[in-house]
C-alpha distance (Angstrom), angle and dihedral (degrees) to the residues before:
residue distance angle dihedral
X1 . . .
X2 3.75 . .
X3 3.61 116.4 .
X4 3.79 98.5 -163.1
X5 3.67 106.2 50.8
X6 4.06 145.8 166.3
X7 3.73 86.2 -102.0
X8 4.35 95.2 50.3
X9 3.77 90.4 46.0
X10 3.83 93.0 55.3
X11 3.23 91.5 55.3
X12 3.32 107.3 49.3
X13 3.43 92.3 48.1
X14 3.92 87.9 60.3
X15 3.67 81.4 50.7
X16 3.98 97.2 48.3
X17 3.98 79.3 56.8
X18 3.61 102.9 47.4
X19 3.86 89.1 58.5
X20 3.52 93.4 37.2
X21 3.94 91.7 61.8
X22 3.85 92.7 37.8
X23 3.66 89.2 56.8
X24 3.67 88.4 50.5
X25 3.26 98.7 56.0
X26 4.16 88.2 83.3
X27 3.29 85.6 71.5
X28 3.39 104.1 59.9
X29 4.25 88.0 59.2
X30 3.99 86.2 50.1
X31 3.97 93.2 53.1
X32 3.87 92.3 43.2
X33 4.17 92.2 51.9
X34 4.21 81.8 44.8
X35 3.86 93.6 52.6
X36 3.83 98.0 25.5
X37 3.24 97.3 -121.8
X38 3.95 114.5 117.4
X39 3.59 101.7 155.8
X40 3.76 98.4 67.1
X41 3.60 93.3 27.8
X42 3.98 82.8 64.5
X43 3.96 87.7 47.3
X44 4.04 88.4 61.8
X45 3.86 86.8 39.8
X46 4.03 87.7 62.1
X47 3.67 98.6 37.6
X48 4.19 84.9 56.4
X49 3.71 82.5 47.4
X50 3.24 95.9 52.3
X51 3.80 94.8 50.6
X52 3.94 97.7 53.8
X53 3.78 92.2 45.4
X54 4.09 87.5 47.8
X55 4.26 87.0 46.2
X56 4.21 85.2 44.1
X57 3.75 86.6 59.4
X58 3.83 96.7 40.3
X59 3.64 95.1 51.9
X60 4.38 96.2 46.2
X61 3.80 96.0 70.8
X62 4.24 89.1 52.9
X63 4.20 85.9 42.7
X64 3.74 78.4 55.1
X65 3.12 99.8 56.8
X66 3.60 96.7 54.6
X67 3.73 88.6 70.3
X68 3.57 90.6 47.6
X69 4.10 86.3 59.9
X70 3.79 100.1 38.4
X71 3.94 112.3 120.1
X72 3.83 122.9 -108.4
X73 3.58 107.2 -81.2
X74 3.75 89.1 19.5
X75 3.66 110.6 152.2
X76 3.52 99.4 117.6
X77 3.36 98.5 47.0
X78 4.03 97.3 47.3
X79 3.92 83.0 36.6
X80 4.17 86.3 67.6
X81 3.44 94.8 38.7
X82 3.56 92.5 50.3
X83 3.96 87.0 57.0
X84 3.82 95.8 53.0
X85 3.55 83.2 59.6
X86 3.96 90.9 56.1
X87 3.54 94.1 35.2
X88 4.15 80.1 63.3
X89 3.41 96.5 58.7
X90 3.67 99.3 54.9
X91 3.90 89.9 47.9
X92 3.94 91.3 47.6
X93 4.12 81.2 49.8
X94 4.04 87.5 58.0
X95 3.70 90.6 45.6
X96 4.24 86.1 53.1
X97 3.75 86.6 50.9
X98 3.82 96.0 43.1
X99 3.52 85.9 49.1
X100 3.62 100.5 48.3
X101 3.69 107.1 95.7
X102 3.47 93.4 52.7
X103 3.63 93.7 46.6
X104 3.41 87.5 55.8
X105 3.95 99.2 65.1
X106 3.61 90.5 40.4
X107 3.78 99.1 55.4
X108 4.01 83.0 41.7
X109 4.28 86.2 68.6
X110 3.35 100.0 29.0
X111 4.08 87.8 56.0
X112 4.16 90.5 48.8
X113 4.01 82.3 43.0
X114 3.87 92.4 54.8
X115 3.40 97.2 51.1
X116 4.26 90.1 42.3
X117 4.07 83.5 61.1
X118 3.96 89.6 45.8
X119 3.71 92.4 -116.4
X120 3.48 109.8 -41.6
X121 3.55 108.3 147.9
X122 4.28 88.6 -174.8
X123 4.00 87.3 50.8
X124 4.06 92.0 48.7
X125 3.83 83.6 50.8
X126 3.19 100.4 51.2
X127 3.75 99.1 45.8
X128 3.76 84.9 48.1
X129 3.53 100.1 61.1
X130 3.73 96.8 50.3
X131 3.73 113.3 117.3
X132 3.64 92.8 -113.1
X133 3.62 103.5 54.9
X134 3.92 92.8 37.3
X135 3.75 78.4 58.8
X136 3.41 99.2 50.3
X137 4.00 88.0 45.7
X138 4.08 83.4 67.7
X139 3.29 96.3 69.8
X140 4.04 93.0 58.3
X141 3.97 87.1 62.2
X142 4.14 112.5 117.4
X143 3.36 124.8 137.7
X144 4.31 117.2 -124.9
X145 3.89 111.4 -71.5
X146 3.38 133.3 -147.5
X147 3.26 97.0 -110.4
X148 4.13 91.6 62.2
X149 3.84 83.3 72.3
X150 3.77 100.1 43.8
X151 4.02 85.6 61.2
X152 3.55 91.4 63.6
X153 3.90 110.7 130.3
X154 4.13 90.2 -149.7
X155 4.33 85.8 179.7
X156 3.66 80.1 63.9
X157 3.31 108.8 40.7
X158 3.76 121.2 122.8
X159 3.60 100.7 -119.6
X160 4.02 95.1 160.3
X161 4.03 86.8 59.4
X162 3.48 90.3 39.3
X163 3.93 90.2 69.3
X164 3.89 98.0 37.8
X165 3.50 96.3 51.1
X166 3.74 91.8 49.3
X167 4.22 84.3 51.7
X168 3.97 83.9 51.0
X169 3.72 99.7 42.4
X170 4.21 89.7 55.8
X171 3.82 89.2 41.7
X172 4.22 94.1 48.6
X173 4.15 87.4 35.7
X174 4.66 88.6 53.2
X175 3.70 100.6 30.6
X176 4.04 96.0 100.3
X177 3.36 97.5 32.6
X178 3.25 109.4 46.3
X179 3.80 90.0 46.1
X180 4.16 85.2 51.9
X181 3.95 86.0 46.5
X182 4.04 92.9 52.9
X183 3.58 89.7 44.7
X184 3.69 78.6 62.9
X185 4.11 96.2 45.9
X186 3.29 85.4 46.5
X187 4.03 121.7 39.7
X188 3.92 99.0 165.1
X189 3.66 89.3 68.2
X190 3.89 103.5 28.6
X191 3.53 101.6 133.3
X192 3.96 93.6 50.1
X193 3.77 88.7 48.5
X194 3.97 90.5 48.5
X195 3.84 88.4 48.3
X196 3.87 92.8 58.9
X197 3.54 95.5 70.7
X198 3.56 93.2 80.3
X199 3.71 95.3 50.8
X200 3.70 87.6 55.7
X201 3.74 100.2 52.6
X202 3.93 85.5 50.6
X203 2.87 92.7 52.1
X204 3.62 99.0 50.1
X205 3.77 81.9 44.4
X206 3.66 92.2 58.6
X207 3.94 94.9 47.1
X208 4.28 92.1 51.7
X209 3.75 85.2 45.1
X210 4.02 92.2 57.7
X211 3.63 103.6 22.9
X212 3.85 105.2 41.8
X213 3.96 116.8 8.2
X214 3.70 95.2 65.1
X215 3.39 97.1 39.9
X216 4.19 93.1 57.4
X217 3.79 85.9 37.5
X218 4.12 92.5 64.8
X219 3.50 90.2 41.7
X220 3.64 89.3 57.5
X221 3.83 93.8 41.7
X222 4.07 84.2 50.8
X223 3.17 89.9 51.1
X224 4.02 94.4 55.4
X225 3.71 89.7 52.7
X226 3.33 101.8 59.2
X227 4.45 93.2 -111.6
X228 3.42 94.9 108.6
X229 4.04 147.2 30.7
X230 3.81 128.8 -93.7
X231 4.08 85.3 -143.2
X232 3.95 86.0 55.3
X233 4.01 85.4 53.0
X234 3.52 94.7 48.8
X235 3.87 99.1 37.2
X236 4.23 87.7 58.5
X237 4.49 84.9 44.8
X238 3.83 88.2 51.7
X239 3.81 91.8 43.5
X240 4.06 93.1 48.1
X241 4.04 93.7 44.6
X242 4.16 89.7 55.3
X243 4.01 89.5 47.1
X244 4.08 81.0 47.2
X245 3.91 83.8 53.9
X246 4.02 96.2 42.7
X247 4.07 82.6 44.1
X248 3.75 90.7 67.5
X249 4.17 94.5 47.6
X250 3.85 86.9 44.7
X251 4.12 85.1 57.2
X252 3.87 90.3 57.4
X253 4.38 83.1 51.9
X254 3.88 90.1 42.6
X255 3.92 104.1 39.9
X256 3.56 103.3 91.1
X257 3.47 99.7 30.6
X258 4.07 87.0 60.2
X259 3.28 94.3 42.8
X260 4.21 93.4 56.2
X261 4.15 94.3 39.8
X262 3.90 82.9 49.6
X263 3.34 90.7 46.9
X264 3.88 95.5 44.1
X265 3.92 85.8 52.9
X266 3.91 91.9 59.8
X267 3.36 85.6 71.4
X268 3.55 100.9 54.1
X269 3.70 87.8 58.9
């Protein structure tokens, strides 16, 4: 039976995706502190939000379905396939960062755009995806320079969110399939084991939502009133898209260590 298949590779591509957009998403706080306009840059942020968590929930019943076709005996073999999937996420993670600079500029027009059509997200849309604007968009492309890194404030860096978010990143990157793996450990109590992996996404949910989101958010606002540096803003955005990056490798430590303590608490249920 073929480990890598049609199925796997459909997946992880929705995967590479999901962490592509969610890495993103810092740039959409950069290009609202550029253009001084917050408020609608954090109406894009959502909408890219939105997307990932709707692609998150898209991909979970065809992940599910993986353990439904595993052989007998297959824990190896779903174990590795499992891994591809993780190993996706950190490579859609490099694409986000690769992708960054030129994400940047775009979200910068598209945020002075939004507020031209008073709002509309449909409008900004559809003047986006004429063919002169998507043309003009080309011209923003460049790949991260070296010089991006040498204007790193290091005395300012947030080294506290640094670690948390990589903690979050392994926890958000695991949380279906190490539930779908200890449904696998532990067949008796499947279904309960399956079910966790939503708790564990909100959960890692809830953590970003305290721990990181408002703390980027103020720097931006800080930023837009003049008390503190756009370097400062994107020094912290740099340091919380690597500890996305380092998230994803810390899944491949984490993954079957979740998926045995969540399938060890099964049984206390």
């Amino acid at each position: 039976m073929e480990i890598i298949t049609t199925q796997l590779i459909f997946i992880a591509i929705f995967i590479l995706m999901i962490h592509s957009i969610e890495t993103l998403a810092y740039a959409v706080r950069l290009s609202g502190a550029r253009v001084g306009l917050l408020a609608s840059a954090l109406s894009l942020f959502n909408i890219l939000v939105m997307v990932s968590r709707m692609a998150n929930m898209a991909q979970q019943p065809f992940t599910g379905n993986l353990l439904d076709e595993a052989p007998q005996d297959g824990g190896a073999f779903l174990e590795t396939q499992f891994r591809f999937i993780i190993g996706a996420s950190t490579v859609g993670t490099l694409v986000g960062i690769l992708l960054l600079p030129t994400f940047i500029a775009v979200f910068s027009r598209a945020i002075i755009h939004l507020t031209e059509v008073n709002g509309s997200v449909g409008a900004l849309f559809k003047k986006g995806f004429t063919e002169g604007y998507f043309r003009r968009s080309l011209n923003y492309i460049r790949l991260p320079k070296r010089k991006d890194w040498q204007e790193i404030e290091w005395k300012d860096a947030p080294y506290r969110l640094f670690f948390i978010n990589i903690f979050i990143t392994a926890i958000y990157t695991i949380g279906v399939l190490s539930a779908l793996y200890a449904a696998l450990l532990m067949p008796s109590h499947s279904a309960t084991a399956t079910m966790a992996s939503g708790l564990i996404n909100g959960v890692a949910t809830i953590l970003l939502i305290i721990f990181i989101d408002p703390k980027i958010s103020v720097m931006a606002d800080s930023v837009i009133r003049g008390k503190g540096r756009y370097n400062q803003l994107k020094t912290a955005s740099i340091f919380m898209i690597t500890s996305r990056l380092i998230g994803t490798l810390v899944a491949q430590l984490l993954f079957i260590p979740g998926a045995k303590y969540i399938a060890w608490f099964t049984t206390l249920l």
